[in-house]
C-alpha positions in Angstrom: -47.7 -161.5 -157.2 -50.6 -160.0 -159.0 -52.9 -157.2 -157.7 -56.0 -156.4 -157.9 -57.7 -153.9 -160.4 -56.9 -150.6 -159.2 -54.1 -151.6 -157.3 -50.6 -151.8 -158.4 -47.4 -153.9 -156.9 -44.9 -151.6 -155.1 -41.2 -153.0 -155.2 -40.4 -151.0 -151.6 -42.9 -152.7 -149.7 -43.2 -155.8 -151.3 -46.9 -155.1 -151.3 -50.1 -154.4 -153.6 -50.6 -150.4 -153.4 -53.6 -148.4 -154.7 -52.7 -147.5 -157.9 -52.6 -142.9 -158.2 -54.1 -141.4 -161.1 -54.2 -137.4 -161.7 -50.9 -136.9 -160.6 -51.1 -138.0 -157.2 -48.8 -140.0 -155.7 -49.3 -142.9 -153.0 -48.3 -142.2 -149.2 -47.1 -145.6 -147.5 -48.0 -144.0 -144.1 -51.1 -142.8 -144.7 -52.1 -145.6 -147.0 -53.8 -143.7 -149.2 -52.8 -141.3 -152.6 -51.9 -137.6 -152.0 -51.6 -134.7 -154.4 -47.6 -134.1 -154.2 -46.3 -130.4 -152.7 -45.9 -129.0 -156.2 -49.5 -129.6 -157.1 -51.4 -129.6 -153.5 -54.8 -129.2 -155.0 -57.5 -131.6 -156.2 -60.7 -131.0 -158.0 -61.9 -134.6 -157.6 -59.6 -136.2 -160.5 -56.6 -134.3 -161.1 -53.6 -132.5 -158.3 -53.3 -128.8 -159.4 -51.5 -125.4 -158.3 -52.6 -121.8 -158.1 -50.3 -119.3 -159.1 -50.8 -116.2 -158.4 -52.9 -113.6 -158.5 -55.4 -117.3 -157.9 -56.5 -118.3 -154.9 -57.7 -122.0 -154.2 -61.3 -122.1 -153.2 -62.1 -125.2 -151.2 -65.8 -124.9 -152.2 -65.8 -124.5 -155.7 -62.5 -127.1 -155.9 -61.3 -124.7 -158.3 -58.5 -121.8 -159.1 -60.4 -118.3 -158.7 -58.9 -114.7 -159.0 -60.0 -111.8 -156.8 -61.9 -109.0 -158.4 -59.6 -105.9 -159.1 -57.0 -104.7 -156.9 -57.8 -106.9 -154.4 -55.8 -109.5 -152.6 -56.4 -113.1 -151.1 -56.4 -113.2 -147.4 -55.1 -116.5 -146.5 -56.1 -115.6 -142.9 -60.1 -114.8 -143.6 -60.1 -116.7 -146.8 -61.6 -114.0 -148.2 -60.5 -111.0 -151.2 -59.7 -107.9 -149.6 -58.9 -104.6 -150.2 -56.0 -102.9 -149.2 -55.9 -101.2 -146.0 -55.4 -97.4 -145.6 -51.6 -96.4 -146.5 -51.3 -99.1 -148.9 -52.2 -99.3 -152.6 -52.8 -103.1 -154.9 -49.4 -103.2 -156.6 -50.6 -105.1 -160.3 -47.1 -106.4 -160.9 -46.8 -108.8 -157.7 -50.6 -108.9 -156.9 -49.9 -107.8 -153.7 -50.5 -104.3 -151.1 -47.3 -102.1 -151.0 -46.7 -99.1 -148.6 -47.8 -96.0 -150.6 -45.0 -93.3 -150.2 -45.6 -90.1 -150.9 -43.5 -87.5 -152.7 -41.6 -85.0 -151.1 -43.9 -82.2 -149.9 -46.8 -84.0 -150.3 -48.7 -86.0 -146.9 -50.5 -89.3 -146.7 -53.8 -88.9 -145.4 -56.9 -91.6 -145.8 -54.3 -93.5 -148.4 -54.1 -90.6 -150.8 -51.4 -88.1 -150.8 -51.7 -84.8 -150.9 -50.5 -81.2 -150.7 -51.6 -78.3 -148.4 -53.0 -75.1 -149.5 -50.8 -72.4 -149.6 -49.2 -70.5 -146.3 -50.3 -73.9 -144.7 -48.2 -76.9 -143.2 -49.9 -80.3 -142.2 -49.7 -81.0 -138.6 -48.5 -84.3 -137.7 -50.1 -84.3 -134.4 -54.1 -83.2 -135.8 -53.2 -84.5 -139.5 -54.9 -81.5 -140.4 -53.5 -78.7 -142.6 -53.2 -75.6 -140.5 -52.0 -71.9 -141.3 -49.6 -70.1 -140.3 -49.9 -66.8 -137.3 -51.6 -63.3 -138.8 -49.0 -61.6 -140.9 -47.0 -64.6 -141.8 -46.2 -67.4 -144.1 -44.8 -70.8 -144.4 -41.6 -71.2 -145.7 -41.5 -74.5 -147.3 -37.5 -74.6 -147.6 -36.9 -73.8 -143.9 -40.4 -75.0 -142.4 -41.0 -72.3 -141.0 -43.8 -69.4 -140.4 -41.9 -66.4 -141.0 -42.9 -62.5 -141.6 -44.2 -60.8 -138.8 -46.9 -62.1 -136.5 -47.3 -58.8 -134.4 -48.3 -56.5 -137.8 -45.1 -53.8 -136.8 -42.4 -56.2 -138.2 -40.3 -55.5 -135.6 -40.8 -59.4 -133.7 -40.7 -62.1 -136.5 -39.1 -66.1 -137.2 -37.3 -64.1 -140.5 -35.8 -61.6 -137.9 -34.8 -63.8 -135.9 -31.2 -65.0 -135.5 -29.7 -67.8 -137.3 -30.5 -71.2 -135.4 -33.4 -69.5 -133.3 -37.2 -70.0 -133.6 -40.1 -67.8 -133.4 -42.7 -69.0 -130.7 -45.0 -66.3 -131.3 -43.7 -63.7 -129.1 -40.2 -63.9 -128.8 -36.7 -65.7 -130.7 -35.8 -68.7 -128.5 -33.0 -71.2 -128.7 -33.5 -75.0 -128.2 -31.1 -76.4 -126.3 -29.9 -80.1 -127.2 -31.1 -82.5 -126.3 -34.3 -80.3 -127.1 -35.7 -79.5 -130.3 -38.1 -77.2 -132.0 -41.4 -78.2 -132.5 -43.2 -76.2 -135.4 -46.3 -77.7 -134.7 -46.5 -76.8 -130.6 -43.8 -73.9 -131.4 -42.3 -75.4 -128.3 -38.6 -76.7 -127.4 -39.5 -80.2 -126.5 -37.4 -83.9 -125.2 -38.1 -86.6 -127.3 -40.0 -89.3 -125.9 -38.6 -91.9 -123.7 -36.4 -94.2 -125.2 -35.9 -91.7 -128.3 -32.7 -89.4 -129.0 -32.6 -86.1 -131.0 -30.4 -87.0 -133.7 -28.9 -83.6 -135.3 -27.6 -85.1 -138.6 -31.1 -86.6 -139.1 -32.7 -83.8 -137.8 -35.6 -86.2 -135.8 -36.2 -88.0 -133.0 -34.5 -91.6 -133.7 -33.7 -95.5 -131.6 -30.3 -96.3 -131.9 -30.2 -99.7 -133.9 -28.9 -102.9 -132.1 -25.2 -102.8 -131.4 -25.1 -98.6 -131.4 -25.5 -96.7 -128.5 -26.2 -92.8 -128.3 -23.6 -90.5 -128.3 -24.2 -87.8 -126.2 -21.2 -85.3 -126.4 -22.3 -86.0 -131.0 -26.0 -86.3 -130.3 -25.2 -89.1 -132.7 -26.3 -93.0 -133.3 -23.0 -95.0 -133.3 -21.6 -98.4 -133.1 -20.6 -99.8 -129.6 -17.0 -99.5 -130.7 -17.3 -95.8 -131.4 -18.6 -95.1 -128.2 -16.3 -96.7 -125.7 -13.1 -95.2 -128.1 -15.3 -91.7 -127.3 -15.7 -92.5 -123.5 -12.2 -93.0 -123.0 -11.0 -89.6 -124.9 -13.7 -87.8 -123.0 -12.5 -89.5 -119.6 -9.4 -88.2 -120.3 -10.7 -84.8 -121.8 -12.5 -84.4 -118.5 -9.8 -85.4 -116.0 -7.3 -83.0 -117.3 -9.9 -79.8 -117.2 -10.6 -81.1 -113.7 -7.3 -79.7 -112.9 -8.4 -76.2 -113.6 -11.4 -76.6 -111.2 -13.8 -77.0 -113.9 -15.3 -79.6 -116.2 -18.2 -80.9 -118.7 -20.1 -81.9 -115.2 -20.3 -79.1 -113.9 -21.3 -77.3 -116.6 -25.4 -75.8 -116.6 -27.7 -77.3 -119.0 -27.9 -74.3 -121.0 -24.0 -74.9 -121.8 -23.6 -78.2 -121.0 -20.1 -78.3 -123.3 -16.5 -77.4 -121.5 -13.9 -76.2 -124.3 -11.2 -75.5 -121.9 -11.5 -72.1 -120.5 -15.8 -71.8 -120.8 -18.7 -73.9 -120.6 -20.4 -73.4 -124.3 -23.4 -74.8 -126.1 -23.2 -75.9 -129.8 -26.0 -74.5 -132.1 -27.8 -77.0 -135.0 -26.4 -77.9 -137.3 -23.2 -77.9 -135.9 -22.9 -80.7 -132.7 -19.7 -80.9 -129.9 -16.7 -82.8 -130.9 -14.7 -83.9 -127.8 -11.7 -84.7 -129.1 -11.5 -81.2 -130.5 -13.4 -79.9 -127.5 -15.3 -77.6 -129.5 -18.4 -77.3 -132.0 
């Protein structure tokens, strides 16, 4: 069977097809020749590909790059810059998360350090200095020296696992924390949990629940193994008249004889029954 010019005979159909030039490749349902996946392109003669950092610009049926450290948004169809708290990463031609070092804050996607005797607030993202008569202890984050001028009252006079609030040492009791920004013991928000290993407010990952006697992320396991030793922990204080229920919040821990509290770092271990 011959063909015409410009068509070619196609042994699957049995049939005279349009004969593809420029790497495309002839689609029996469409009737017509396509530019394959690996070359999707066409600037009017051949199939081509853009590899990155090109883009493929409909209107100029050509490859383009974006100018410096910018990025092709497929979305907009237009370069971009990065947003705030990411920087152009020139190896993959792409917008990466820009962490800051340690002791250093991300503000307006730069980082940077406070003055001395300051601390950046998280809450104003401002940098913001410590009470009259003290400083900022980076190690401890903490104000500390006294605020009232006699050094009498003061965070580095207070005991060991209390917090100066500007007039007095108090004691956050878990599940509170110490805020340095408020100077307040504050809950975490709903649906958060003071974690004392991590030191922050944290959501327990799927399949972990919240360990309340270890204030403590663990796996679903953990948990029921802990809720059976501490039904049995409880029952048998129960005996004495007394038991973790019944305990105030301020010692919300029963060891056997009192009701205790456990002070941070340290955290309550049931099957000890102790911090």
């Amino acid at each position: 069977m011959k063909c015409e010019d410009g068509s070619t005979f196609d042994n699957t159909t049995k049939t005279c097809v349009i004969k593809c030039s420029g790497g495309s490749v002839y689609n029996t349902t469409a009737g017509q020749c396509n530019c394959p996946t690996e070359k999707p392109f066409s600037d009017g003669k051949n199939c081509l590909s853009c590899n990155k950092p090109s883009y493929w610009s409909s209107s100029a049926k050509a490859c383009l790059q974006c100018p410096t450290s910018q990025v092709y948004n497929p979305n907009t169809l237009k370069c971009e810059s990065c947003p705030i708290g990411f920087i152009y990463n020139p190896l993959t031609y792409s917008c990466q998360t820009i962490v800051c070092p340690s002791g250093t804050y991300l503000v307006n996607g730069q980082c940077f350090t406070c003055p001395n005797n300051t601390h950046y607030n998280t809450t104003t993202h401002q940098c913001v200095s410590c009470p009259a008569g003290t400083t900022f202890n980076s190690a401890t984050y903490q104000c500390i020296g006294s605020s009232t001028g006699n050094g009498t009252n003061s965070s580095s006079s207070c005991p060991t696992n209390t917090f100066w609030d500007g007039q007095t040492c108090v004691t956050c009791f878990l599940p509170q924390y110490w805020n340095l920004d408020t100077r307040k013991c504050e809950n975490c928000k709903s649906g958060n949990h003071y974690d004392v290993t991590l030191k922050a407010c944290v959501v327990c990952p799927n399949n972990s629940v919240f360990d309340l006697n270890k204030y403590q992320c663990v796996s679903s396991s953990s948990s029921s193994n802990s809720s059976s030793s501490s039904s049995n922990s409880s029952s048998s204080s129960s005996g004495s008249g007394t038991s973790t229920s019944s305990c105030p919040s301020s010692t919300p821990f029963w060891n056997g004889s009192n009701c205790v509290s456990c002070f941070l770092p340290k955290h309550w271990n049931h099957d000890r029954n102790q911090c």
